[in-house]
C-alpha positions, 0 to 999 in steps of 0.5 A: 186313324189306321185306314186299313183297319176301317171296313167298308162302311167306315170307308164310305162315311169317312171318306166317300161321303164327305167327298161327295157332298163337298167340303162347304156342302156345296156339291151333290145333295145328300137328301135329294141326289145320293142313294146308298146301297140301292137295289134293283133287282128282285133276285131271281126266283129258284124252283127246285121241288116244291122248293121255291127261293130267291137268290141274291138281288142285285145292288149298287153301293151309290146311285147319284141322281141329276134330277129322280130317276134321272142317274149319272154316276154309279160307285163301287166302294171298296175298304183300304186294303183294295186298290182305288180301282179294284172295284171298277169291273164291279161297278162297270157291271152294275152300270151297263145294266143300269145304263149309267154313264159315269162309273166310278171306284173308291177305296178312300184315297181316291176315285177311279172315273170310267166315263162311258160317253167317251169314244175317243181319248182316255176313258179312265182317270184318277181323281183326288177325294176333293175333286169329284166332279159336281152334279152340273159338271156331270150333266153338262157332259151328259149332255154333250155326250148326247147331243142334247141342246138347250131346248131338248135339256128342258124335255129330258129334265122333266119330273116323273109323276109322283102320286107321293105313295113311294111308286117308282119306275123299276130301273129297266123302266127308267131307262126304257122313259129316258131314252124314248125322251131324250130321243124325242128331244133330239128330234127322233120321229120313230121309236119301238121299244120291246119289253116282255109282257108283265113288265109293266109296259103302260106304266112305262108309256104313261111316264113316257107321255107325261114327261112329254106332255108336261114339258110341252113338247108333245100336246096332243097325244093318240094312244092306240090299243086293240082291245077294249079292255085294254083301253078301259084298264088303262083309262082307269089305272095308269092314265088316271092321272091325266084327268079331265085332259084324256077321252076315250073315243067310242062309238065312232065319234069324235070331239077334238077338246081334248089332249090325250085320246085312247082309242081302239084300232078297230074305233077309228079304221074300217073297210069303208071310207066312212068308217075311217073315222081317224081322217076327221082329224087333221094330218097334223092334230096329234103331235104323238102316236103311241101304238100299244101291242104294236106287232099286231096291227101296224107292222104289215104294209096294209095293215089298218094301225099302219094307214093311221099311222101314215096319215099322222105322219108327221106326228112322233110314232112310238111302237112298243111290244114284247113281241116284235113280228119279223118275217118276210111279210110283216116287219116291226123294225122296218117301220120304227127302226131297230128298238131303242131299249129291250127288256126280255123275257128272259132278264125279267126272270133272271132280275127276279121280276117275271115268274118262271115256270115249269112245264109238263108235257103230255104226249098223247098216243094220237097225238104222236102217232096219228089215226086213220078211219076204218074203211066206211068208217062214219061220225057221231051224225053218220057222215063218212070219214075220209080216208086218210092220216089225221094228225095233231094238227087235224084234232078239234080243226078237222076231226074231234076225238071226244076221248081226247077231249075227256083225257086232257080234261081228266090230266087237267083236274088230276093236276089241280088235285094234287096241287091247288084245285082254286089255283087260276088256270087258263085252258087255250083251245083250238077254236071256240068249237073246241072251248065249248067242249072242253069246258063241258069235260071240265065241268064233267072232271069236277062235279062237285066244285062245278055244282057248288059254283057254276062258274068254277070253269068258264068259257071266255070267247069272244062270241061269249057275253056271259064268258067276257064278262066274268073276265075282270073275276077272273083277273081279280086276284080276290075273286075266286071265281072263275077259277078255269078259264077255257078260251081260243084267242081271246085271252091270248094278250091283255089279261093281266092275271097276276094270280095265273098258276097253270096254263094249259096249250090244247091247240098248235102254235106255229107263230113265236108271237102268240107264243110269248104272248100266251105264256105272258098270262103267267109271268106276273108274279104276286107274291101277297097271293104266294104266285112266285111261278106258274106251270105250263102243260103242253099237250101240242108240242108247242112248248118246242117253240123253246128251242128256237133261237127268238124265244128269250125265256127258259123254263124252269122244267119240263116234265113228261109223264109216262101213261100212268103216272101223274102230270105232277112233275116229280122232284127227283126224275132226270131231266131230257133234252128240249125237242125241235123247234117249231117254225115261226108262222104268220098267223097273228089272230086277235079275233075271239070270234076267229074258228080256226077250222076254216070256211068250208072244212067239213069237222067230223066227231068221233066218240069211240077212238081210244086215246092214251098218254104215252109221254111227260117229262120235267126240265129245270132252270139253274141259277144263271138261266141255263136249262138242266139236262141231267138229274138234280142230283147231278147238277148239284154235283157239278154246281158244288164242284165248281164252287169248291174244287176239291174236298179239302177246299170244301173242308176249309171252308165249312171249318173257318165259316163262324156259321154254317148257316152262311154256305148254306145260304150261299149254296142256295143262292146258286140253286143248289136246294138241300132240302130237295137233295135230301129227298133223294139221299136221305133226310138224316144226313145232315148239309155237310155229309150231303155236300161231300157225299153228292160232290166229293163221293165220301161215304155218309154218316147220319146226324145220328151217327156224328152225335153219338161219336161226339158223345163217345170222346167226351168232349165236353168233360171240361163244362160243369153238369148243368152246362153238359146237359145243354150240350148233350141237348144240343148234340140232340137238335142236331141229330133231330134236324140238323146244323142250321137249329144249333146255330139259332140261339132260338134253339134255347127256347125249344123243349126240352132246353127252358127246363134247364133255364131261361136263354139268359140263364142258360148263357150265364151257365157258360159265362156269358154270350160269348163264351155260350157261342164258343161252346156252340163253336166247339160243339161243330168242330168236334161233330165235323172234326173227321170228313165224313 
């Protein structure tokens, strides 16, 4: 056998395979322990347009499991014609991401082991094929390396629950399980975990609870929320499956026959003594306290989630958010310590499984510039106006522009308009005040859906029945309706709306936590439901907030209009810089009843200032993340350049690929989009002519043009009548849409190509499949044989 004629996957069955399982069969378990080409990513989502792709998910060649969702070693294979190590950055790579210990590269003759546990000593070796190491002989140096004794083993070797559908733990949270057990195995009292929102946070504490449950470590567990429909959604959903071991606590009563408590803050604590409900519970009851959205109530040193949880204080405390509170006041990490694993906004987008988004800011000319009453000026109900400058931070707090109102109402239905007028929007306003009038200009901007179903715009306050209780609609991606949703704070955390493709800012937001909180509404992506992304439009400025250094998720653009044109952010328009960041404030309101405006802070209404857009502007994300400032075009420029360093390394490229398909799909992945390029320099230039015109500066020819040169030098004089009239077909698919429908032997079903025969006829006219292809091959050297 030549082994350096063996591609990769013969490597693999021939030689790595066997390795691992033993020779006698005695070594990792081929069924239950070995996972074979493992992705675990989503590949991130690509907005160009109306273009929306994903790019390449990432994958690990071999994933060994000690126990399900417990890995130890990753191995990247390579074929004989690599070193043993030339794989290993590869796979170093994949297991920092992974947080596998063991990382291991093979071409077949060897494996290179890299032992990340190791801080002392050699790091790396080379082991011979029949000496891989055995599942024990990993998980007892795992556990050395972890300082995990005999009785913190039998936590961490716990089983995950399985319903048996197939459901399990993303890798990001795997690792955030793992490491919260393991540490509650070796006797750690505080945890905080940080996971952006939509990244499944319940699922991941349920996990984390049973594990520890079932193994008896932890028998009496408290799992505290902050909003009732948290707890009933979790009750319901996640937490199911502890059955009749789990009670809600409602009505400020306790019954102590249970195991796992959910529980309301506000259920358990008051400004009473008595209201206190938590203290007829013994200090010692709860053997775990997990705190849900734990920025918001336990942070402060007075706060009420931070008395409970000193009263339990010999319970285990676990602290989970997406958005960990630090400043001078209120701290997150002072309380639980520094988080044990942090899964961002921003590695959500970028694994493919947050949505990103784009955002449209709207500058209005009040807004910007201010307003001042006239001397004696007077409202709507005739009071006098003070006389001073009132700013966006005044509008629907102090002072009420009724055409303001009208205006954003108006951008509002003309974006819906042009994209979806059912797509889930939520509206955040100021203060209830203001919800109320902006869902009646709603109302006003869409007579006709709003009389065709009255809940077409709903207000969802918390001083609302009829609002909160048309939530779970709302939420439900099958129910249409409410399909705008008009709110204050209410719906700023907890909505889990998978289907959310438009969030409006019509209020300032000083506090980077409310910040990532209300942009979370739209980061779920559901791809059933076609929401892959979703659009933020900013009339506050708010979205400055994405310039501060805390924020950890990029837009995918931002666009501002000008006064006349359409919020619709254009495919073409250059992209601007981002704006000042805003500071990072205290305020944390969680109140849906809260009125920003104040006690005793007189509002005026105002009903015949005239108010104006003056600003919008669009900004994308590249492939890595990294925000755009300049056109589309130049960006595709830049990106194809450092692909291909010159024309000529393009040329050999393009020329050696079998198919050309293939750099497309390469391009793609980089996040330059073709399609969108042509919009701009011509939809009868074909992908090569666009690449070198855009990166290289040559001049262009159409399809058109390339078909009729091919023609001209008859090149296909050789092939017989029959054969010359599927070629000159061809040349024409090819002037009509390009590369990619020449290359599919779909093309052969496609008039006018079955009048001259079957595709098996068709093939047999060339003698065969083979042949058929090399006539295709022919044809795309002769169309590329000069460069542009």
């Amino acid at each position: 056998m030549n082994k350096k004629a063996l591609t990769e996957a013969d490597i693999r069955s021939k030689f790595i395979t066997p390795a691992l399982v033993g020779a006698h069969g005695d070594k990792w378990d081929l069924l239950t322990q070995v996972r074979e080409e493992v992705y675990f990513t989503r590949g991130r989502v690509i907005v160009r347009g109306k273009t929306v792709k994903r790019g390449v998910a990432r994958r690990a060649d071999y994933v060994l499991v000690y126990r399900p969702n417990i890995p130890l070693a990753l191995i990247e294979a390579k074929d004989n014609n690599h070193a043993v190590g030339d794989g290993m950055q590869q796979a170093l790579d994949c297991a920092e991401t992974l947080d596998i210990p063991f990382v291991y590269s093979s071409n077949g003759d060897a494996f290179l082991e890299h032992d990340r546990t190791v801080t002392t000593g050699a790091v790396t070796r080379e082991i011979p094929l029949d000496q891989f190491p055995t599942p024990a002989e990993l998980w007892a140096r795992y556990c050395k390396a972890k300082g995990l004794v005999a009785e913190g083993q039998a936590v961490t070797v716990q089983d995950y629950f399985d319903d048996g559908s197939g459901k399990a733990p993303r890798y990001y949270q795997r690792i955030a399980i793992n490491r919260t057990v393991e540490a509650i195995a070796r006797g750690a009292s505080r945890i905080l975990l940080v996971m952006a929102t939509g990244t499944g946070k319940t699922y991941t504490a349920f996990q984390i609870i049973w594990r520890l449950w079932r193994s008896g470590a932890k028998k009496r567990i408290l799992f505290l929320v902050d909003r009732n429909i948290l707890a009933d959604q979790t009750k319901t959903n996640d937490f199911k499956p502890f059955g009749q071991a789990m009670t809600k606590i409602t009505n400020r009563t306790v019954d102590k026959a249970f195991e796992i408590y959910l529980c309301l803050y506000q259920a358990v604590t008051g400004t009473e003594e008595e209201q206190n409900i938590y203290r007829q519970f013994s200090p010692d009851f709860f053997d775990l306290v997990f705190v849900d959205e734990c920025h918001r109530g336990s942070a402060a040193d007075d706060a009420a989630w931070r008395k409970v949880l000193e009263y339990f204080s010999t319970a285990t405390q676990i602290g989970m958010t997406a958005t960990p509170k630090e400043t001078k006041e209120v701290s997150n990490i002072d309380y639980f310590g520094e988080p044990i694993y942090t899964y961002s906004l921003r590695q959500g987008i970028s694994d493919g499984f947050l949505a990103p988004y784009k955002v449209v800011r709207i500058g209005l000319d009040r807004d910007l510039d201010g307003w001042r009453p006239e001397s004696g000026q007077t409202d709507r109900f005739g009071h006098a106006i003070e006389d001073r400058e009132y700013n966006d931070s005044d509008y629907d707090k102090n002072l009420v522009l009724d055409q303001r109102t009208t205006l954003v109402a108006a951008k509002i239905t003309e974006f819906l308009k042009a994209t979806d007028r059912f797509a889930k929007t939520i509206v955040f306003c100021q203060n209830i005040d203001h919800a109320e009038r902006m869902r009646q200009a709603l109302v006003n901007a869409n007579p006709d859906l709003a009389a065709a179903n009255s809940k077409y715009v709903m207000r969802i306050t918390g001083d609302n029945d009829e609002g909160k209780a048309q939530l779970d609609n709302f939420i439900d991606p099958e129910s249409t309706f409410p399909v705008i949703a008009v709110t204050s704070q209410l719906m700023s955390t907890g909505v889990d709306a998978q289907t959310c493709h438009l969030i409006v800012l019509d209020k300032r937001i000083d506090s980077m936590t409310e910040f990532k909180q209300i942009i979370g509404r739209g980061t779920r992506i559901n791809e059933d439901y076609n929401k892959l992304y979703f659009t933020i439009m900013d009339f506050r400025r708010a979205t400055a907030l994405f310039a501060d250094p805390d924020f950890d998720g990029d837009p995918v653009q931002i666009y501002e209009p000008g006064p006349d044109q359409p919020p619709i952010p254009p495919d073409d328009k250059p992209q601007e810089g981002e704006g000042e960041a805003g500071g990072e404030g205290d305020a944390d309101p969680f109140d849906g009843n809260q009125d920003t405006s104040g006690p005793g802070v007189t509002r005026y209404y105002v009903d015949d200032v005239e108010v104006r857009i003056v600003t919008e502007r669009v900004q994308y994300l590249d492939a890595d993340g990294k925000l755009i400032t300049e056109s589309l075009r130049d960006y595709s420029r830049k990106t194809l350049r450092k692909t291909y360093a010159s024309l000529d390394a393009f040329l050999n490229a393009w020329n050696d690929a079998d198919r050309k398909q293939v750099i497309l799909e390469e391009l793609v992945a980089q996040g330059v989009f073709l399609d969108e390029l042509a919009e701009q320099v011509g939809r009868d230039y074909d992908a090569f002519d666009l690449v070198c015109h855009v990166a290289f500066d040559q001049p262009p020819l159409t399809r058109q043009e390339r078909a009729e040169k091919v023609r001209k030098r008859n090149v296909f004089g050789t092939y017989g009548d029959q054969a010359r009239a599927v070629l000159d077909a061809l040349l024409q698919k090819y002037a009509d849409a390009g590369i990619r429908s020449v290359e599919s032997l779909d093309i052969l079903k496609v008039d006018p190509l079955p009048t001259l025969g079957t595709p098996m006829e068709i093939v047999k006219l060339f003698g065969g499949k083979s042949a058929y292809l090399a006539a295709v091959r022919q044809l795309e050297t002769a169309l590329y044989q000069k460069a542009a």
